[in-house]
C-alpha positions in Angstrom: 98.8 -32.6 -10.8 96.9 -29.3 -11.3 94.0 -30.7 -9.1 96.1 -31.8 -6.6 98.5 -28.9 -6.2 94.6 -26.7 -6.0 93.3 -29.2 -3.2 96.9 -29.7 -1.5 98.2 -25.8 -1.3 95.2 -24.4 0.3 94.7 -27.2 3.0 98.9 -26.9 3.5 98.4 -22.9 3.8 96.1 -23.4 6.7 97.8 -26.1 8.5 101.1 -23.2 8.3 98.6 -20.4 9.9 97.4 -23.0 12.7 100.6 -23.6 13.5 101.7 -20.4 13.8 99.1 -19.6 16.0 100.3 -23.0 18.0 103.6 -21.0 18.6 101.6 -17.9 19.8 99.6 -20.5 22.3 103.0 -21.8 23.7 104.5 -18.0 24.2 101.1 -17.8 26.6 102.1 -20.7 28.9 104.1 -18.4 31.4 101.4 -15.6 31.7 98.5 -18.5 32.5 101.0 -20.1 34.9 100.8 -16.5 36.5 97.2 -15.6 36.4 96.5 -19.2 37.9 99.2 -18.8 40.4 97.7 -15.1 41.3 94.0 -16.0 41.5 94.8 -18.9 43.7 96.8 -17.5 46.0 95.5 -13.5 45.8 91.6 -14.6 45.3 91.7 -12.2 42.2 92.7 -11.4 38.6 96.1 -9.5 37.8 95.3 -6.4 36.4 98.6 -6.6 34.2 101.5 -8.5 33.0 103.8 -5.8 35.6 101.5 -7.3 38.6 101.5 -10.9 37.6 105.2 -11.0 38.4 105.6 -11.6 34.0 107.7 -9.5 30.9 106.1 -6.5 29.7 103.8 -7.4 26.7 106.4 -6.6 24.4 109.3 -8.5 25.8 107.3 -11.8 25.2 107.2 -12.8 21.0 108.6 -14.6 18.9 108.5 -15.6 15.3 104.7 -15.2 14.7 104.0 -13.2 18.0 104.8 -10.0 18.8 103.7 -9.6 22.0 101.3 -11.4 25.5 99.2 -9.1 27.5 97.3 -9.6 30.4 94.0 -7.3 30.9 92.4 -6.3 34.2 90.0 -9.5 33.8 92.4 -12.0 33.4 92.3 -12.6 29.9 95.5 -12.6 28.1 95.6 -11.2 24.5 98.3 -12.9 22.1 98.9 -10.4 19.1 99.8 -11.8 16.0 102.9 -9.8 13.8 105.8 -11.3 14.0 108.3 -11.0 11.5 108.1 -14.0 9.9 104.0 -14.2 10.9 101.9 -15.4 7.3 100.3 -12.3 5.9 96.9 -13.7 6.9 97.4 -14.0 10.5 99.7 -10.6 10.6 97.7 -8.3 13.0 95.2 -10.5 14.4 94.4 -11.2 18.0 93.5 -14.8 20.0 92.4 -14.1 23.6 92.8 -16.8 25.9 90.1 -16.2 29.4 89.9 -18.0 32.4 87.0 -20.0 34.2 87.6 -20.1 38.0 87.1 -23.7 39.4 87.3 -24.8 42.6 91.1 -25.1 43.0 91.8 -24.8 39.3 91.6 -22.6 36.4 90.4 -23.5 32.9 91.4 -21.4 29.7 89.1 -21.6 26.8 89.9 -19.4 23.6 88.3 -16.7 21.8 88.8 -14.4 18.8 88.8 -10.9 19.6 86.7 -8.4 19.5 89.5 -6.2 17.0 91.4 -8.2 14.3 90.1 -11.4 15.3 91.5 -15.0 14.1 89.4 -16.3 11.4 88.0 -19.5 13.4 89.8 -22.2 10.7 93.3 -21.0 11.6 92.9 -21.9 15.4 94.3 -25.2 16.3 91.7 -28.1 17.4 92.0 -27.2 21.4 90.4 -23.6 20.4 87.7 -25.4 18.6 85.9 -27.6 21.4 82.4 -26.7 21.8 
């Protein structure tokens, strides 16, 4: 049982923290729906979550997220502090960016450049090469 519970609790941990982040990534869904929709239609990035027609930063958490900020460059920075966030992802960053396409926009994510996500807590679509 001691073996198990030392394999099992770790791996269980993680799964938590990736689904945390999950919840983060889902809080993001409006603000891409905005940059896409402003780049398409606008032929440039928002420059904020006020000028992409979106909440202020602040206004859009929840559990695990306290807030999702669009930059001048379209990227859109999910902070990680929620109350009920798992004290290993508490204060960490995940920045989604977008890659212009002809009539589309791809997101691809990144840790940050301050308080990044260690890489093993971001779920599989974060992961792709």
């Amino acid at each position: 049982i001691g073996i198990l519970a030392a394999i099992a609790l770790p791996a269980y941990q993680d799964y938590t923290i990736r689904a945390q982040v999950t919840d983060g990534l889902s809080l993001a869904g409006g603000a891409k729906a905005a940059v896409s929709e402003f780049k398409q239609t606008r032929g440039t990035y928002p420059i904020s979550n006020k000028d992409a027609g979106v909440a202020d930063p602040g206004h859009i958490k929840g559990k695990y997220a306290s807030s999702v900020t669009i930059e001048t460059t379209g990227n859109i920075t999910i902070l990680y502090s929620g109350a009920q966030a798992h004290t290993k992802l508490s204060g960490t960053q995940l920045v989604l960016s977008p890659i212009s396409n002809v009539g589309s926009i791809d997101w691809t994510c990144k840790a940050a450049a301050t308080n990044p996500i260690e890489s093993k807590y971001l779920p599989s679509s974060c992961r792709r090469i």
